[in-house]
C-alpha positions in Angstrom: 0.0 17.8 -143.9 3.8 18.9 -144.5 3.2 20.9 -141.2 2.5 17.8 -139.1 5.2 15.5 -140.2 7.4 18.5 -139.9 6.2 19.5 -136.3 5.9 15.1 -135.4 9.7 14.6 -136.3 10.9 17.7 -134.3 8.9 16.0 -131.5 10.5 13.0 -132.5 13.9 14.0 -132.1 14.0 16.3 -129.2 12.6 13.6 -126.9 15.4 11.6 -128.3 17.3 14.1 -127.1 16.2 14.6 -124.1 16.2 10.8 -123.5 20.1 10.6 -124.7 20.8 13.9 -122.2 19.4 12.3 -119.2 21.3 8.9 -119.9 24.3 11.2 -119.6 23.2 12.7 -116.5 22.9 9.1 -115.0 26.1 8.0 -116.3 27.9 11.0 -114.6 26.0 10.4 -111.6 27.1 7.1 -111.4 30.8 7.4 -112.1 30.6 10.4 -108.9 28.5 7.7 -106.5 31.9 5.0 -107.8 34.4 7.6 -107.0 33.0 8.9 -103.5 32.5 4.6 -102.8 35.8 3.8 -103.9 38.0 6.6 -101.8 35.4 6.1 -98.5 37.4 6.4 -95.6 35.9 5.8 -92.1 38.0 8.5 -90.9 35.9 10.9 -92.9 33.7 13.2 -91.5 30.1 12.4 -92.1 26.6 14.1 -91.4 26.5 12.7 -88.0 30.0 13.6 -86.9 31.7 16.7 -88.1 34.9 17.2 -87.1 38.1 19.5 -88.6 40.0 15.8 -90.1 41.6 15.8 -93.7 39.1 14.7 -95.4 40.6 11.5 -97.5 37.5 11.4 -99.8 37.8 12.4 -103.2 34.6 14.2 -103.5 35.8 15.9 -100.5 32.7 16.1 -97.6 29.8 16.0 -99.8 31.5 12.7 -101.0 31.8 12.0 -97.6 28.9 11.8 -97.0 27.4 10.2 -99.6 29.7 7.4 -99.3 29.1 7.3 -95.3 25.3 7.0 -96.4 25.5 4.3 -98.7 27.9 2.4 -96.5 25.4 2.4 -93.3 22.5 1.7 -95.7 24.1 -1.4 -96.4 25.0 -2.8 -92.9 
């Protein structure tokens, strides 16, 4: 019986774990998709015009991009 609490509580905390790892993924993900909103530029190359511009973003293109994106999906 000492195995299966043993083994149930390792279960128990590396899905915790797991759960508190992927909350940090999100938040990181997040605070990226704020800063690539916040610095869009309409200047910026996108994925339907490429051009050799500065690119103002500061996620640079893939930022770009993404911002560009989010911003049509909106209008």
């Amino acid at each position: 019986m000492e195995i299966k609490n043993y083994l149930s509580k390792t279960l128990d905390f590396i899905i915790k774990r797991l759960i508190e790892i992927l909350g940090i993924i999100f938040v990181i993900i997040g605070i990226l998709l704020f800063l690539a909103l916040v610095s869009y530029s309409a200047d910026d190359p996108n994925f339907i015009y490429s051009n050799d511009k500065i690119i103002n973003n500061l996620l640079g293109f893939k930022g770009s991009v993404i911002s560009d994106f989010f911003y049509n999906l909106s209008a």
